[in-house]
N, C-alpha and C positions, 0 to 999 in steps of 0.2 A: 247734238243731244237728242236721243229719243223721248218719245212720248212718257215710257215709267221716267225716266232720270228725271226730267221736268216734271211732271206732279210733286215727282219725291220733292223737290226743292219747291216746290211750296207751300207743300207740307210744314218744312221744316221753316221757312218764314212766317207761316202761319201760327205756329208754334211757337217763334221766337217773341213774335208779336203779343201774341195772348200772356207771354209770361210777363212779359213789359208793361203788358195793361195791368196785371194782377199786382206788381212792383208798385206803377202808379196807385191802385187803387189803396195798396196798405199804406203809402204817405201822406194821401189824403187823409186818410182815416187818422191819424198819427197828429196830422196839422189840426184836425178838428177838434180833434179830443185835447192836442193842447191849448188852442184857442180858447172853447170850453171851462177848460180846467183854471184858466190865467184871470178870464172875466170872472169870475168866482173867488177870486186871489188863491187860487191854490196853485202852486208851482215846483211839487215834487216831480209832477211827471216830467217836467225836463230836463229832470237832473235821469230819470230814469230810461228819457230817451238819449241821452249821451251811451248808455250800453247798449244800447238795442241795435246804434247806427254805428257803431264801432267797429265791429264787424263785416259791416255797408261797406265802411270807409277802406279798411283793410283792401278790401276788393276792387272796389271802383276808384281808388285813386290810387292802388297799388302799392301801398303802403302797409306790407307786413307784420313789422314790426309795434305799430297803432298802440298805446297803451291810453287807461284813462290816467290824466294826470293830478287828477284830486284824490288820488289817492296819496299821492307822495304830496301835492301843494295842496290841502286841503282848504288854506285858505285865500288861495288865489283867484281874483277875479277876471282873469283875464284867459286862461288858458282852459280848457277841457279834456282833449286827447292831444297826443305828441306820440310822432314816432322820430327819438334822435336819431336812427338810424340816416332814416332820408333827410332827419333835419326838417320837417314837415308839425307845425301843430294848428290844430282847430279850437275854434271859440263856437260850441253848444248854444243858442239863443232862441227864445220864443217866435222873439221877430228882429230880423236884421238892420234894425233903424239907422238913420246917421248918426243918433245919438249915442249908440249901444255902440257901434265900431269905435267911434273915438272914445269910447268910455275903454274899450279892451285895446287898442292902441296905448291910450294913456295908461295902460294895466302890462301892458308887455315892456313901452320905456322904461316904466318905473321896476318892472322886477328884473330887467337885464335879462329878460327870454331869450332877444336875438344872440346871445351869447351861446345859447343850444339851438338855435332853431333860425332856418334863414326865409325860410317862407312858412307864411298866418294865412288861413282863411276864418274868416265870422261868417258861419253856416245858422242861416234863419228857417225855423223848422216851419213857422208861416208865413208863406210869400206875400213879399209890399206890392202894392198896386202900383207904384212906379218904382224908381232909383230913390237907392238911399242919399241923402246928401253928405256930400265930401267935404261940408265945413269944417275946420279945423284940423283936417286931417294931418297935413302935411307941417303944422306945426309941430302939432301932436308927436310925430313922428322923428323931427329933427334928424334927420338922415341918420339915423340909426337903423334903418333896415327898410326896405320897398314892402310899399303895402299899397294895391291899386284896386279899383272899384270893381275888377274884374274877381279879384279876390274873396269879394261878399256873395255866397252863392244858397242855395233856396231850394228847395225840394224839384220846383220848374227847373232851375238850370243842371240839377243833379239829372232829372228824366232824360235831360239832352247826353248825359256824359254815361249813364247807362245803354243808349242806344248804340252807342260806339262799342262796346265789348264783347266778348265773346259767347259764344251759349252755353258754355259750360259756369263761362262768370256770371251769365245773369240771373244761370238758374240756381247757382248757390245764394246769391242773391235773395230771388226770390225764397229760398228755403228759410232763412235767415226770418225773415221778414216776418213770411207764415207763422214760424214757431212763436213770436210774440204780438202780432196782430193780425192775428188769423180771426173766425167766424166763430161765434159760440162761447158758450159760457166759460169753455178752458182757457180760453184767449181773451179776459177783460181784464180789468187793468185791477180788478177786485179781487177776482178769481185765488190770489195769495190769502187773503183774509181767511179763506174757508180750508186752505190746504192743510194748517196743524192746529186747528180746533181740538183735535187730539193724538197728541206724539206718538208717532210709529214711525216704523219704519218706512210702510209705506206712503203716507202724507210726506214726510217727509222728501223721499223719492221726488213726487209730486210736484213739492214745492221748487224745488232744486233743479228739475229736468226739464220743466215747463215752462222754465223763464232765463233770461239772461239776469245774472248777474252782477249787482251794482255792491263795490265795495263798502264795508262797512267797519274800519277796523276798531275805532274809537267807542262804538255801541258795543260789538263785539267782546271785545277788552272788557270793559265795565261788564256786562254778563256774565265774563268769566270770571272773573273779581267777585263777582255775588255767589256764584256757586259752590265757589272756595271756602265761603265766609258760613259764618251763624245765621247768619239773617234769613228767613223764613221765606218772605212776599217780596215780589221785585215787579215794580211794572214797568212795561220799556210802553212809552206814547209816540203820536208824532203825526203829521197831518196821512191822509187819504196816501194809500198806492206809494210811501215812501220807502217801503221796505223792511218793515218790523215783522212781519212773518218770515220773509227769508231771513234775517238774523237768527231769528229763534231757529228753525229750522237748522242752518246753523251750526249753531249752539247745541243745539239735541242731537244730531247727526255725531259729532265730536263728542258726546256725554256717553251716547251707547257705546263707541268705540273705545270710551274709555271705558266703559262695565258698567256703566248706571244701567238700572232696569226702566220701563215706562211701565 
């Protein structure tokens, strides 16, 4: 190998690296802010980081097909994202406790998940300072389907499974990541509050292109129910960063399409 071939290469190690720190750098950011938000009892953001890491998840665990699943089980507490395809789903958590795994253990027995799905991981958006404990587990579980402590995994053991891929995966990756925990005021987790303060089309835009996504079909529905109707005033509430500007958003987006004026 010549002298250019070798820089070139590591160059592009160099390169590899920096984008892997910058992956790191937005999960931290990601764990702290849910940390943050949980000591506070606010806990929309991780229903909001189930979208953000969907996409992650798609990539790094090669799972295509990734849907979130609260949107079809709205009221299941055991599941997050599923892809039936691979037969693959995940449980979304703050922190990966021993208590939380046997709570979505005892949440998978009980709704006959393994029926769709042959392998769970309980992904903890902030890493435990040790191992979670496996009490209960295996009753829990009544050989209805393998669940093993390798299976509980955490922004740290995700870093490891990001370094194994390729540089095209880790920079879509990283893309991902950027577009919702990037640097600046476009990227806080408020940043929606200000986007249709007043309805255009370009707020709208804004709202919509700047953020991932989190279903909302039952607010949705009811908005559209009110539009339909007499009623004058509607006000949609709901804690910090849950998602009522992108509803509305929306909702208006669908309103101009159908001929309403702003």
């Amino acid at each position: 190998m010549n002298v250019g071939a070798k820089a070139s290469l590591v160059d592009l190690n160099m390169d590899r690296q920096q984008t892997i720190n910058r992956i790191r750098d937005y999960l931290v950011k990601l764990a702290l802010q849910v940390q943050v938000d949980n000591k506070s009892f606010h806990f929309d953001l991780n229903r909001i980081a189930e979208e953000i890491l969907r996409p992650v998840f798609q990539i790094a665990y090669k799972l295509p097909d990734l849907v979130n699943l609260n949107a079809e089980m709205p009221n299941s507490d055991a599941l997050d994202l599923g892809d039936k395809v691979a037969r693959t789903a995940f449980q979304i958590t703050s922190r990966a406790t021993g208590a939380k795994v046997l709570k979505t253990l005892i949440g998978i027995k009980k709704g006959e998940h393994f029926r769709s799905f042959d392998t769970f991981y309980v992904f903890g958006i902030v890493p435990l300072d040790g191992k979670p404990s496996v009490k209960g587990w295996k009753k829990a579980i009544g050989g209805s389907f393998k669940f093993e402590a390798g299976n509980v995994h955490d922004i740290t053991t995700f870093q490891a499974k990001i370094d194994t891929l390729e540089i095209d995966e880790i920079n879509r990756i990283e893309s991902i990541l950027a577009k919702n925990l990037g640097d600046g005021e476009k990227y806080s987790f408020s940043s929606l509050k200000k986007a249709c303060t007043k309805v255009s089309d370009a707020t709208i835009r804004l709202a919509l292109e700047s953020r991932t996504l989190v279903p909302r079909p039952e607010s949705q529905q009811q908005i559209s129910q009110f539009i339909e109707s007499s009623v004058r005033y509607c006000f949609l509430t709901g804690p910090s960063s849950v998602g009522k500007s992108t509803v509305l958003a929306l909702e208006a987006r669908a309103a101009i399409d159908a001929g309403f004026t702003t």
